[in-house]
C-alpha positions as CSV (number, residue, x, y, z in Angstrom):
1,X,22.9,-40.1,-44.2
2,X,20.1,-42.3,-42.4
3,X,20.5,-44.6,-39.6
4,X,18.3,-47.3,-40.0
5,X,17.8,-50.4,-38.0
6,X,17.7,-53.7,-40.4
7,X,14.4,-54.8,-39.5
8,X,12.1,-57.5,-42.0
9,X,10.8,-54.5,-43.5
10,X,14.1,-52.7,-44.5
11,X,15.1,-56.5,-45.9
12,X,12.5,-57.2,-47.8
13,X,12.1,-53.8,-49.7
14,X,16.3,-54.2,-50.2
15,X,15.4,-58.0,-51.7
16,X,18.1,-60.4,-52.4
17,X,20.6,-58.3,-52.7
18,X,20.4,-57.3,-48.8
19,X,20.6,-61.0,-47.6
20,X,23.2,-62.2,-50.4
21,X,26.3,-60.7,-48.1
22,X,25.0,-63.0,-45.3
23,X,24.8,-66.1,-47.3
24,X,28.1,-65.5,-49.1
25,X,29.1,-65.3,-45.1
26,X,27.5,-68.2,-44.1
27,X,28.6,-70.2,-46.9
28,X,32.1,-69.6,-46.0
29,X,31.5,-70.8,-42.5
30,X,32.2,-67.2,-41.2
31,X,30.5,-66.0,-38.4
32,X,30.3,-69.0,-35.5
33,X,32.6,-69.3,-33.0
34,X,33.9,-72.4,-34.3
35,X,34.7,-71.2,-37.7
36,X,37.0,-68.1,-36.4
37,X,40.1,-68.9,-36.1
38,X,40.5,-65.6,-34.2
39,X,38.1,-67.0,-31.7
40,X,40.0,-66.0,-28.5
41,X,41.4,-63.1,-30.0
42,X,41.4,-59.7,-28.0
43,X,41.0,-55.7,-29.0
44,X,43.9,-54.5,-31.7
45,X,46.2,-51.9,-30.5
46,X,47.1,-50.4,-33.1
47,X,45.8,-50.4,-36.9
48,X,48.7,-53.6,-37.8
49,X,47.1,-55.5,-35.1
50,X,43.0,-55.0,-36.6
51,X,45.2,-56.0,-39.7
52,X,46.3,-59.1,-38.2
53,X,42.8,-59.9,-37.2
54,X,40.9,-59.4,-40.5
55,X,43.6,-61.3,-42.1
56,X,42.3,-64.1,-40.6
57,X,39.2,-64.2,-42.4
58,X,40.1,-62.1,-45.2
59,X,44.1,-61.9,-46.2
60,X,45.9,-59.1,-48.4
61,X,44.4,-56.3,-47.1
62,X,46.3,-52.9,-48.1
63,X,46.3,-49.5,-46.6
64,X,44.9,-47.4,-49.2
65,X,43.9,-44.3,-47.5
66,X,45.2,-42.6,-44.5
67,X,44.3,-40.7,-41.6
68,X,44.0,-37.0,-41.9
69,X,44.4,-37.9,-45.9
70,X,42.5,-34.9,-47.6
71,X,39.4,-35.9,-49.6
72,X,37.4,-33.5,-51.9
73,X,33.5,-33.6,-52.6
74,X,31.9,-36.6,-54.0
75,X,28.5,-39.3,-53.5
76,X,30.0,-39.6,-49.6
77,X,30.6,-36.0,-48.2
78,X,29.0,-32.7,-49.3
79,X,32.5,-30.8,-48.7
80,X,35.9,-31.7,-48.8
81,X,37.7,-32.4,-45.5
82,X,40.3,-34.6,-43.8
83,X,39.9,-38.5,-43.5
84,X,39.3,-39.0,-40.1
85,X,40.2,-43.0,-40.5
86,X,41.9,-45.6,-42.7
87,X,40.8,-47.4,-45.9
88,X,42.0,-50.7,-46.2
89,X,41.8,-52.4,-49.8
90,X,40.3,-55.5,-50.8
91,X,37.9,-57.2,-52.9
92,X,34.2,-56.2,-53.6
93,X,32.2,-59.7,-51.3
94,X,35.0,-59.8,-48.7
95,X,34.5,-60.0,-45.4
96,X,35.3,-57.9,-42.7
97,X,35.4,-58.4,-39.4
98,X,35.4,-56.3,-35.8
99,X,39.0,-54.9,-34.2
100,X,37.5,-54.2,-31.0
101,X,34.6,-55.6,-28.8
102,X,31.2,-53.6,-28.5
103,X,27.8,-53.7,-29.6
104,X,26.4,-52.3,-33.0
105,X,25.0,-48.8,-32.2
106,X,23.6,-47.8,-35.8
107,X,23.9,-49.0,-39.5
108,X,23.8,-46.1,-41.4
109,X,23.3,-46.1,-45.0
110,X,26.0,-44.2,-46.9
111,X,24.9,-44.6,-50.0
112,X,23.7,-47.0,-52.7
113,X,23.9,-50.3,-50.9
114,X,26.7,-49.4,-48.9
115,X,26.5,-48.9,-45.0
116,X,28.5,-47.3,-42.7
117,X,28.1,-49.8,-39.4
118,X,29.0,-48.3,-35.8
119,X,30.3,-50.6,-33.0
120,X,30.6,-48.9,-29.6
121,X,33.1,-50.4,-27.0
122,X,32.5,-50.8,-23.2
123,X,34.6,-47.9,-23.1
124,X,32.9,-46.1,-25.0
125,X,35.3,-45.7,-28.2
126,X,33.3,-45.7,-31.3
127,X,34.7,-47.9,-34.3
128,X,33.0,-47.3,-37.7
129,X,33.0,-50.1,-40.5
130,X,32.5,-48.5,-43.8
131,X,31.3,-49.2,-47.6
132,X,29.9,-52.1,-46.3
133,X,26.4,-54.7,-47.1
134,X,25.5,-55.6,-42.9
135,X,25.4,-59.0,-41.4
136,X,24.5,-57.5,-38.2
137,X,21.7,-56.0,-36.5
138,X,21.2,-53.2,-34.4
139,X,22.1,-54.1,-30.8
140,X,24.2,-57.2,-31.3
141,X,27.3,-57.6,-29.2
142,X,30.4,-58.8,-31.4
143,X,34.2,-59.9,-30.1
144,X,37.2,-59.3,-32.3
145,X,37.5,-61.3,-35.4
146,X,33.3,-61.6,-35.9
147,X,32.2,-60.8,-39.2
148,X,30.5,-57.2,-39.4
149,X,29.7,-57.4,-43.5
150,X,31.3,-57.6,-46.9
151,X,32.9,-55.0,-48.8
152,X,30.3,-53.7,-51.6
153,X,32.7,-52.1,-53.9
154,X,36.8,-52.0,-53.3
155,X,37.7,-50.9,-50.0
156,X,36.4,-50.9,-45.8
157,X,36.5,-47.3,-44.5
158,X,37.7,-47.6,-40.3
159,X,37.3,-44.8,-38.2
160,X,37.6,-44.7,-34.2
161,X,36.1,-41.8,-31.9
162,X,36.5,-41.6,-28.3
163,X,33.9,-41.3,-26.1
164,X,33.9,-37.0,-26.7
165,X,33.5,-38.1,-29.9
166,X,36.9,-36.8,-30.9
167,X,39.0,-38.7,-34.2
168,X,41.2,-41.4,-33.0
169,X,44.2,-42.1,-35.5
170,X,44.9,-45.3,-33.9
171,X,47.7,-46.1,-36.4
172,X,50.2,-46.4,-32.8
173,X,48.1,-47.0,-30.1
174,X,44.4,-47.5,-29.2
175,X,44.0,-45.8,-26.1
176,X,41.5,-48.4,-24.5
């Protein structure tokens, strides 16, 4: 994997395909404060709540892949391991949209066109948005319910890590 920051460079060499996530965004009116209608929403505390927010921009959403689920070898991971997060299902231009408050730490490419994009909270959990084309940028502060990117293929990959860096199911409770 290679953490990249999305800078005119990066977008141009991408092409259209890097900015078309962001106008199929924009063109749904996602992304202002006006246009949420999770606008005052606060953190999820627990994986039905983060639900419950990304159903407000993008409904159906189905838990696909579970914590600890075991996952073998492939494009994503050199060895097989457990599934330190969740995979919630939905279609390939959906968006997806933050859980928890922070500011994007890294967008790291994961491979093909599809980024993994880290959001770190004030208190220092680390929330992961995978399999994802990034309407973000490095450094930008987002609130629960703001759009992160669009699924590339069929699914958004969510992980959370504490502050030791140690996997967070958060299925029960976030413990913020």
């Amino acid at each position: 994997r290679r953490s990249l920051v999305l800078g005119q460079r990066q977008r141009s060499e991408r092409g259209e395909a890097a900015r078309s996530p962001r106008a199929r965004l924009a063109s749904r009116g996602v992304g202002s404060t006006a246009s949420r209608q999770g606008a005052s929403l606060g953190p999820a505390r627990n994986l039905a709540e983060y639900l419950g927010i990304l159903d407000h921009t993008t409904p159906g959403g189905t838990i696909t892949g579970r914590f600890s689920d075991w996952r073998s070898p492939s494009v994503y991971r050199a060895v097989g391991g457990r599934h330190n997060g969740y995979d919630v299902a939905l279609p390939a231009g959906s968006t997806v949209v933050v859980g928890w408050p922070g500011r994007v730490s890294a967008i790291t490419r994961w491979y093909g066109r599809e980024y993994g994009i880290t959001v770190i909270s004030p208190d220092g959990f680390h929330t992961t948005y995978g399999h994802l084309a990034p309407c973000v940028r490095v450094g930008q502060s987002l609130e629960p319910g703001d759009p992160v990117g669009a699924i590339v293929r069929d699914h958004v990959d969510v992980k959370m890590k504490n502050a030791k860096g140690q996997a967070i199911d958060f299925a029960q409770l976030v413990p913020l």
